[in-house]
C-alpha positions as CSV (number, residue, x, y, z in Angstrom):
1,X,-41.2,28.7,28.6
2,X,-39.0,29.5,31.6
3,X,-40.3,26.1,33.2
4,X,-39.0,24.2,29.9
5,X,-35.9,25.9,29.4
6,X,-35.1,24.7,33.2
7,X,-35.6,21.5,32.4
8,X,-33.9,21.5,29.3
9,X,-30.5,22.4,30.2
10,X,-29.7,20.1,32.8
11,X,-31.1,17.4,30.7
12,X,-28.4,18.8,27.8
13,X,-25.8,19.0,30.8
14,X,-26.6,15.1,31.4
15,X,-25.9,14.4,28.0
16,X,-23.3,15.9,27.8
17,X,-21.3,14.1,30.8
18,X,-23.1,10.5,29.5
19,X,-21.3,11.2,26.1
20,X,-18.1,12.1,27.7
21,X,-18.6,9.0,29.9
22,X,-18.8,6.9,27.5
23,X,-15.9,8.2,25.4
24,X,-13.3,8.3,28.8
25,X,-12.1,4.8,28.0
26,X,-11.1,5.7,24.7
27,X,-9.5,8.7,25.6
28,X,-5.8,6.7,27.2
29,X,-5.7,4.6,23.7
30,X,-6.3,8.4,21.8
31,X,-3.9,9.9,23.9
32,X,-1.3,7.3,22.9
33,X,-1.7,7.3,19.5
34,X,-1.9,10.8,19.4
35,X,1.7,10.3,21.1
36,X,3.2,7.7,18.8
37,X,2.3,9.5,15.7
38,X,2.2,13.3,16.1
39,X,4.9,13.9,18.4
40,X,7.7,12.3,15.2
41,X,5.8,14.1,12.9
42,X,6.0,17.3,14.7
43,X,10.3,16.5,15.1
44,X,10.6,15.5,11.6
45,X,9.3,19.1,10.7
46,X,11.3,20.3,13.1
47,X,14.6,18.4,12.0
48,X,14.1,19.2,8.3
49,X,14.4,23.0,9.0
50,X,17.9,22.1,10.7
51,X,21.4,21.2,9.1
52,X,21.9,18.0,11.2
53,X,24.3,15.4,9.6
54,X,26.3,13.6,12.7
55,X,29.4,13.2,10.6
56,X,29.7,17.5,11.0
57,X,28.4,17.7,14.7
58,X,30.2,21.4,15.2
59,X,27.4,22.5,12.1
60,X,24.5,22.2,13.5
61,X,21.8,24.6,13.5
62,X,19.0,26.4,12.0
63,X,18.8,26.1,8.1
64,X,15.5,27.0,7.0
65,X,14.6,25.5,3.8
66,X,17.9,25.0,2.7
67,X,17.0,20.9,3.2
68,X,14.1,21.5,0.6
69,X,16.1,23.4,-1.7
70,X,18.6,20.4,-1.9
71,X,16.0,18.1,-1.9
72,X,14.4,19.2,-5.1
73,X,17.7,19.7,-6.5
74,X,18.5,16.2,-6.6
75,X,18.6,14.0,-9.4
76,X,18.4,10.9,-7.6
77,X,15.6,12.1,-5.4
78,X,13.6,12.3,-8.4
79,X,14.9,9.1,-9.6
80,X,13.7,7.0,-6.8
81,X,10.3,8.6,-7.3
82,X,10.1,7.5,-10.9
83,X,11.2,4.4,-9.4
84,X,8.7,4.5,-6.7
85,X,5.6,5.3,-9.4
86,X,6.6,2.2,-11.9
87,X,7.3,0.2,-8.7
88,X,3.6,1.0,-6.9
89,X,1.9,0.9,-10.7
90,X,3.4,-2.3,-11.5
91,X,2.5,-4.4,-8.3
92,X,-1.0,-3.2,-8.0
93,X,-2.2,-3.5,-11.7
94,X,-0.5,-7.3,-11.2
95,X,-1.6,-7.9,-7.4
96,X,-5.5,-6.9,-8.7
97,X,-5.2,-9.0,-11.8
98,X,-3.9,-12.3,-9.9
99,X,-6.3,-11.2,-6.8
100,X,-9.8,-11.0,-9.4
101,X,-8.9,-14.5,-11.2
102,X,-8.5,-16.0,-7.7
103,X,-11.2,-14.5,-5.9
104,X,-13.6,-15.8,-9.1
105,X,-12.1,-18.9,-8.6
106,X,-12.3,-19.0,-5.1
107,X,-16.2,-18.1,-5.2
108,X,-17.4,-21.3,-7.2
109,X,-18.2,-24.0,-4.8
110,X,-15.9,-27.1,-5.4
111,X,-14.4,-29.7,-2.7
112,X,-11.9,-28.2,-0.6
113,X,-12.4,-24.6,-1.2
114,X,-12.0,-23.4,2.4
115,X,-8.6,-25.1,2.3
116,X,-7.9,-23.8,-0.7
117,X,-8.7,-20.1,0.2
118,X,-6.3,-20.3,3.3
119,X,-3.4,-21.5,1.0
120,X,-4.5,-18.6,-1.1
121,X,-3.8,-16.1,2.0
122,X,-0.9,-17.3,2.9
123,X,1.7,-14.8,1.2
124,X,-0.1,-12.2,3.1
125,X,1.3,-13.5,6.5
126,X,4.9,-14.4,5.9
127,X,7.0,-11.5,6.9
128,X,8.8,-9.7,4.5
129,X,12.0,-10.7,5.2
130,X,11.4,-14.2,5.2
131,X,9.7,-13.9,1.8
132,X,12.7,-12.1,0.4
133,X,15.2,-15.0,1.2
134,X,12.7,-17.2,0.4
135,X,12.6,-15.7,-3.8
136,X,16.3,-14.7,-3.7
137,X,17.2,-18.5,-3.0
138,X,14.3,-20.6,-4.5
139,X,13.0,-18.2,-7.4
140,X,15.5,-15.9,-8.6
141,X,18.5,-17.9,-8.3
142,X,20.1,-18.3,-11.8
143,X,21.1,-21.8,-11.3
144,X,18.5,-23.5,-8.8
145,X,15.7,-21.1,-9.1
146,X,12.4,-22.1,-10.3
147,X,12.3,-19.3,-13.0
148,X,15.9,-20.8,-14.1
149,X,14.1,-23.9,-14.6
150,X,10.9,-22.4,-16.7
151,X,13.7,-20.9,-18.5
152,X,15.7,-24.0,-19.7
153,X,12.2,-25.5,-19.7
154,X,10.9,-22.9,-22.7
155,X,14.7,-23.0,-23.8
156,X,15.6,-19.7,-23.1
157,X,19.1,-18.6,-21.8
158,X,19.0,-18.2,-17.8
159,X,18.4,-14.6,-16.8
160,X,19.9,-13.4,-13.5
161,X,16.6,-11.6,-12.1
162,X,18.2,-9.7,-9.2
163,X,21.0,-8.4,-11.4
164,X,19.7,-8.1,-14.6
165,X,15.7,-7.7,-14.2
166,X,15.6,-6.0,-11.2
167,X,13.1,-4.1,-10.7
168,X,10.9,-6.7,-12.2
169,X,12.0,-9.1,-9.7
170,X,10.9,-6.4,-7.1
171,X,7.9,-6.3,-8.6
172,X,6.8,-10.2,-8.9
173,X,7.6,-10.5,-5.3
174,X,5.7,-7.3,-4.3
175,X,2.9,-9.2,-6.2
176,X,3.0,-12.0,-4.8
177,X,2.8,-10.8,-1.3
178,X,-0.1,-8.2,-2.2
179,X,-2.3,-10.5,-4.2
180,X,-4.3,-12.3,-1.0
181,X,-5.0,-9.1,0.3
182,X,-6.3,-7.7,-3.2
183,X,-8.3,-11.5,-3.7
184,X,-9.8,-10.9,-0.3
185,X,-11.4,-7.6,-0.7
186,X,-12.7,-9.1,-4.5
187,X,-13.9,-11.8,-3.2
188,X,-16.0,-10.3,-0.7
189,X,-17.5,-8.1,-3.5
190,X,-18.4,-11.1,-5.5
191,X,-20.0,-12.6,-2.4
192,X,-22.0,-9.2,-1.9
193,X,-23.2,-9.6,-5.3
194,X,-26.8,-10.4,-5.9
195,X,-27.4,-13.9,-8.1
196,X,-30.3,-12.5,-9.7
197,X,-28.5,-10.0,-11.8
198,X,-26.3,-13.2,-13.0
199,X,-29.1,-15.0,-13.5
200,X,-31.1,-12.9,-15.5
201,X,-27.8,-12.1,-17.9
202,X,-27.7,-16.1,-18.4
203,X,-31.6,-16.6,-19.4
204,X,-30.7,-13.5,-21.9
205,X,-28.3,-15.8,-23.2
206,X,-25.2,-13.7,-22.7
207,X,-21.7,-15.3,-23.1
208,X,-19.5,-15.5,-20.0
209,X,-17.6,-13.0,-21.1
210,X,-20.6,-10.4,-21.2
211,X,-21.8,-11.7,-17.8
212,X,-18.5,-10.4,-16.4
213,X,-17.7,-7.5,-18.8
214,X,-21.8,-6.2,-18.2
215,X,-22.7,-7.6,-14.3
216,X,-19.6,-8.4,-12.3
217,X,-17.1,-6.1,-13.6
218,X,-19.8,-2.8,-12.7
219,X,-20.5,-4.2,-9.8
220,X,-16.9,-5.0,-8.6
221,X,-16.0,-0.9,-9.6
222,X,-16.0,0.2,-6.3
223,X,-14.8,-2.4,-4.8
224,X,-12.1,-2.5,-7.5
225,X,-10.8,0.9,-6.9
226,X,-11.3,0.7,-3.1
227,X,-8.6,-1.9,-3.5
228,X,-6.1,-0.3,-5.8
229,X,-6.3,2.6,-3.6
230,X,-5.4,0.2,-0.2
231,X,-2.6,-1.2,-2.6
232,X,-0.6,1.5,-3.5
233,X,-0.6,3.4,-0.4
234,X,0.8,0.0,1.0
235,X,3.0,-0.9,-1.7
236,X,4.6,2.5,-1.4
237,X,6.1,2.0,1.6
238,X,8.3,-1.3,0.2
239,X,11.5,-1.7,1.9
240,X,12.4,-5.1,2.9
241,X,12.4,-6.6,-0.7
242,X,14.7,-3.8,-1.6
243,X,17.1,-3.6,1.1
244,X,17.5,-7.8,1.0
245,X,17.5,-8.1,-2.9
246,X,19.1,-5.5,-4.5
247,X,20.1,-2.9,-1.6
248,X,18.8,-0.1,-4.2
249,X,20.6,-0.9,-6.6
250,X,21.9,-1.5,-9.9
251,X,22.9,2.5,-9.9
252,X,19.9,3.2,-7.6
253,X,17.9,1.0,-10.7
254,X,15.2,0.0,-7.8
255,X,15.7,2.7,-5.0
256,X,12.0,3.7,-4.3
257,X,11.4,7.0,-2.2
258,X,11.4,4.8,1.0
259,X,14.8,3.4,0.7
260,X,15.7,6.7,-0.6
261,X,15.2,8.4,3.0
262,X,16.6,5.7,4.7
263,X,20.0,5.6,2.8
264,X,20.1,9.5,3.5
265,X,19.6,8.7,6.9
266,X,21.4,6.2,7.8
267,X,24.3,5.8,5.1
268,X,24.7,9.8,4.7
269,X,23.8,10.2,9.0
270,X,22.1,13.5,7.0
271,X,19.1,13.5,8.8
272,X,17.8,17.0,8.3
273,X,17.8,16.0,4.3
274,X,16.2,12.9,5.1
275,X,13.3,14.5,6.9
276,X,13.0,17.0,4.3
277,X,12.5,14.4,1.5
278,X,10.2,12.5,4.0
279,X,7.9,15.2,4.0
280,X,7.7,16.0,0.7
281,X,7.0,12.3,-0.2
282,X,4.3,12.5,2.0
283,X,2.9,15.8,1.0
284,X,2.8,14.0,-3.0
285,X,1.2,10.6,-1.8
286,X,-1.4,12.8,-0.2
287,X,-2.1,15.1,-3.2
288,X,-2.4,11.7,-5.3
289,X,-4.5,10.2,-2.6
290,X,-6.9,13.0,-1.9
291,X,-8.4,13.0,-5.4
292,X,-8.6,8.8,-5.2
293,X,-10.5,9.3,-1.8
294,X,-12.6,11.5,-3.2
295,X,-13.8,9.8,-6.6
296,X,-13.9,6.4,-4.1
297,X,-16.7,8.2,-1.7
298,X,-18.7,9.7,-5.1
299,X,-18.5,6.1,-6.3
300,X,-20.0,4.6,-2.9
301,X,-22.6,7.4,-2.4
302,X,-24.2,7.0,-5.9
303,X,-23.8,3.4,-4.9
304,X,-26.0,3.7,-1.6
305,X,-23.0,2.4,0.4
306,X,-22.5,4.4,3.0
């Protein structure tokens, strides 16, 4: 026993320092993330327990949760998260709509589908910005817009989107920039998807509606939710489209909780309240997320996709 247990624990002691060896090289890109992401977190906590507006420099100081209290205590706060929830609903039930009609379409084998799925992907790499000026000029415009034209087309008055349908007009273009990436994860659950099941629905003679209401739709669950879950916590954080198109507005109509912090911050210079409604933002995303995490794992465990 004595010789075994000598043996043993330098062996253990080897392991240990060949582990650790092989995790060193990862340790300076840990260290800088660790850096990059804890050290503002840890000062926004900080700054949220301080009154700290630069227009009143000679106030400064310790206020507790006197940010909170305000923060709570404001109507438009709670505004631009209404705003926030119809603005993260809308764009993801539409982005995963538009994403599963192309990813089906994008799976049957025709002539020029590989050029056709790059077009498809396209949205997803054009910078915010540059989409927003893009839809402002050739979309939304009332007088050379394409959805002027559909309008005089289906000879309906001309709308002005940005004015009078605002947040709808933040939603299409949130859409339309979030569909590749909800087609792409779609489409690599129909790829995933054994033909046999497919098969066998068709020799039953089931309709195509069956064969995706009784094989793909089950089958594209998890992959389903996986991608609203990827959507919202993205589409969340919109602020481009905003700031470009409507700038919050009408009367904070399409001020989601992002913009929100960022006109306290930066319009106000009140950046204690800022960080105060930061972290509460982020404390709410997390208790909507946690529950969504954990029904996503269930579903992928029962699955046998671990």
């Amino acid at each position: 026993m004595t010789a075994i247990a000598s043996t043993t624990g330098p062996a253990r002691a080897r392991g240990r320092r060949g582990a650790w060896s092989r995790r060193a090289p990862l340790l300076p890109a840990l260290v800088i993330t660790l850096a990059l992401t804890q050290i503002p977190f840890v000062m926004t906590i900080w700054y949220s327990l301080r009154s700290w507006n630069l227009l009143a420099p000679g106030e400064q100081g310790f206020a507790g949760l006197a940010n909170y209290q305000s923060t709570f205590a404001d109507g438009t706060f709670w505004k631009a998260i209404g705003n926030t929830v119809v603005l993260t609903a809308g764009a993801t039930i539409l982005s995963m709509l538009a994403g599963l009609m192309l990813a089906m379409l994008l799976q049957k084998k025709f002539p020029g589908r590989g050029v056709a799925r790059t077009l498809a992907i396209t949205p997803f790499f054009i910078m915010p910005v540059a989409a927003a000026l893009f839809w402002r000029s050739a979309m939304f415009d009332p007088s050379f817009g394409l959805l002027g034209w559909l309008t005089d087309l289906a000879g309906l008055p001309r709308v002005n989107w940005l004015s009078e349908q605002s947040m709808t007009s933040i939603v299409l273009i949130t859409s339309w920039r979030w569909t590749p990436f909800a087609m792409l994860v779609l489409l690599a659950g129909l790829q995933a998807m054994p033909d046999e099941q497919l098969e066998a629905a068709r020799v039953d003679g089931a309709s195509w509606w069956w064969q995706f209401r009784g094989v793909i739709l089950p089958h594209l669950r998890p992959f389903m939710e996986l991608t609203a879950l990827l959507l919202s916590m993205n589409v969340i954080q919109t602020f481009g489209e905003i700031a470009l198109l409507t700038a919050g507005g009408p009367a904070y109509g399409t001020t989601n909780i992002t913009y929100y912090v960022y006109l306290r911050a930066f319009n106000s210079f009140d950046f204690g309240t800022a960080s105060a409604y930061g972290l509460v933002t982020l404390v709410l995303t997390i208790a909507l997320a946690l529950p969504a995490l954990r029904l996503l794992s269930g579903i992928f465990r029962q699955e046998g996709r671990r």
